[in-house]
N, C-alpha and C positions, 0 to 999 in steps of 0.2 A: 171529463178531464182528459186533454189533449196529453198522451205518454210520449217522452223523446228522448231519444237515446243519440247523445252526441259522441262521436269515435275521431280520437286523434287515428292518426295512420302512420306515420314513420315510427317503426320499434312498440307500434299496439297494435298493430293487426300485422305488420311487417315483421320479420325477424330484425331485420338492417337496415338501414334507409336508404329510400328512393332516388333521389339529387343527384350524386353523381353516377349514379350506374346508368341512370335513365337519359345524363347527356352523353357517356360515353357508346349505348348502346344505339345514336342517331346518328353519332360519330362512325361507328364500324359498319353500320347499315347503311348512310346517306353518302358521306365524305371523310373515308380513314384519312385521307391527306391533311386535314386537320388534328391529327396528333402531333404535329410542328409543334403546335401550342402548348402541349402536357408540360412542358419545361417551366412556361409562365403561370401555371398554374398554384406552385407552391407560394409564388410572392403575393400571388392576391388572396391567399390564405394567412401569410404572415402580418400585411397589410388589415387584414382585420381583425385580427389580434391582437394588432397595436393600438386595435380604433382608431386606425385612419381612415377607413372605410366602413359601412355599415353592411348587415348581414343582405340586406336587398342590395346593394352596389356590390358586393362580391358576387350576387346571385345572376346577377345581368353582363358584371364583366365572363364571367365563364360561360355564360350561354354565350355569348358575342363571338366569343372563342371557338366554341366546341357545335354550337349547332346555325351560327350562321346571323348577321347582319340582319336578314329578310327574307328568310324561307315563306314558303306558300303551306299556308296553313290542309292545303288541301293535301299537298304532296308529304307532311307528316304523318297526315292522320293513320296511312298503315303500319307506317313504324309504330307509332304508337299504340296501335293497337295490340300488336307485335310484345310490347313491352310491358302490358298490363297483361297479358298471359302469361307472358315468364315472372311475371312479380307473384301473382296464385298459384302458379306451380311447386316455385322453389324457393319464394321468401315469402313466408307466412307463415302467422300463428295458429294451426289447427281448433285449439281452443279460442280463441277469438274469431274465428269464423264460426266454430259451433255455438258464439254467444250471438252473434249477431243474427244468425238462424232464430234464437231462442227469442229474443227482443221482436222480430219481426213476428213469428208466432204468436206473441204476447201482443201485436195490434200496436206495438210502439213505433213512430215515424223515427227512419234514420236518419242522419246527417251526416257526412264526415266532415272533420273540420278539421285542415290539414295544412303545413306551412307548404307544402310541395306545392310545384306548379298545378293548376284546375287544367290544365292544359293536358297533363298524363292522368292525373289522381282523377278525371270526371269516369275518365276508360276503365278506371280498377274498383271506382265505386259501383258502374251500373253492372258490372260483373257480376259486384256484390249484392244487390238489388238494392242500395240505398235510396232513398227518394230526392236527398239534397245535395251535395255540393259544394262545400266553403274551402276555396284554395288563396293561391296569391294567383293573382289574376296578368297574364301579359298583355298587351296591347297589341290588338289585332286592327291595321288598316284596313282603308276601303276594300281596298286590292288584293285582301285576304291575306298579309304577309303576317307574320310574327315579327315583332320588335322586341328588341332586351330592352323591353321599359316595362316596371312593373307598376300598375295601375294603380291609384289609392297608396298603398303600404306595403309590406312584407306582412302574409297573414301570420303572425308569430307574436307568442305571449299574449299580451295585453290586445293586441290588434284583434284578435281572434273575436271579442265579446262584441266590438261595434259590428264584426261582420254577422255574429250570429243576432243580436240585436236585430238588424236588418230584414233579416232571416224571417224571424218572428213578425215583423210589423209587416214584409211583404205577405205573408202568410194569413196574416188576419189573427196571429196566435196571441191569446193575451197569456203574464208571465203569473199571473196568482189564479190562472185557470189552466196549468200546465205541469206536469208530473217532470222533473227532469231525470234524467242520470248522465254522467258525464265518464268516459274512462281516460285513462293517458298514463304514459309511461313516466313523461317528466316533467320535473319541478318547474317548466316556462309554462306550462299549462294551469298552473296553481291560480289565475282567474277565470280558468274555463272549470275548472272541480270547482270551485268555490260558488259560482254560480249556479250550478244543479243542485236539487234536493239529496242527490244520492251519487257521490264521487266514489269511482273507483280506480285505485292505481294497480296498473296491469305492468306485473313484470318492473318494478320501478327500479330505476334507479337509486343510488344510497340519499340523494338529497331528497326524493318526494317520499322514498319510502320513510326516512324520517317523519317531514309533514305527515305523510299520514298518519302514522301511529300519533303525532301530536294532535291532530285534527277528530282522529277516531274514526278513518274512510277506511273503507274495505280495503285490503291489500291481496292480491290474485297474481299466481303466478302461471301463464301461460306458454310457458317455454314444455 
């Protein structure tokens, strides 16, 4: 029996979330002169609230903004690196690292499966010693630049099960020969708990901690 332990990451293993701390700190590392733009910032937030835009077109306008057109994937990668140590230093769940410990001990394969970009969250997972991977994906040219185009979908909600779906069939993993547990904070993740055998809501919010109690998933508070 194949054990797998799938981990959201913003507000489950995080304190806070990643998104914009993570473009602002490539912003004061790469190009402060790009805080021009914090002013346009708040409209492409209002703009998807209104649903004029969707959460991946907001997530590509603000990159565009904040870390560049076509940066070289090569010349991030210390920032980034940069940025996945300060995410384990000072936004993190103690208790959610000591579970992940615990899973791993226990022979279960990790995954994280996260709406942040794969682009920063790969750097925080192999920190973590995860074995997989599942973000939103950028589009990386020949020429090794970064594009604000994100590949496929925004890994978010519902998107998350064809990626992990995926997951499995690259893997060779069959799903009724597979032990799951899923954790996450919030109720957009109610497809990814629903699909493991074993859901747990870490720290939730009032909407999943509902579901849960309606559901009967573990509720854990890791703060």
């Amino acid at each position: 029996m194949q054990k797998i332990s799938l981990y959201d990451m913003d507000r489950t293993i995080t304190v806070r979330g990643t998104y914009t701390p993570f473009l602002l700190h490539m912003v004061f590392s790469r190009a402060p002169w790009r805080l021009i733009f914090l002013p346009l910032l708040p409209f492409c937030f209002v703009a998807y609230g209104l649903k004029l835009i969707s959460r991946g077109k907001l997530k590509t306008l603000n990159q565009r903004m904040l870390l560049g057109g076509a940066p070289k994937l090569a010349d991030l990668q210390p920032h980034i690196e940069r940025f996945a140590e300060k995410v384990l230093q000072s936004n993190r769940h103690q208790k959610a690292i000591d579970q992940i410990e615990a899973d791993r001990a226990d022979g279960r394969t990790l995954v994280l499966v996260t709406a942040s970009y794969e682009l920063y969250a790969e750097a925080i997972a192999r920190r973590l010693q995860f074995d997989h991977t599942i973000g939103t994906q950028l589009e990386v040219d020949t020429a090794g630049c970064v594009r604000p185009k994100i590949l496929c979908e925004n890994c978010y909600d519902d998107a998350k099960i064809a990626r992990i779906e995926a997951l499995f069939t690259q893997q060779g993993w069959q799903r009724t020969e597979a032990e799951v547990r899923a954790y996450s904070d919030h109720v957009s993740d109610k497809a990814m708990l629903e699909l493991a055998d074993e859901a747990i809501a870490t720290t939730p919010t009032p909407k999943l901690r509902r579901l849960a109690e309606a559901r009967g998933w573990k509720i854990v508070d890791w703060r």
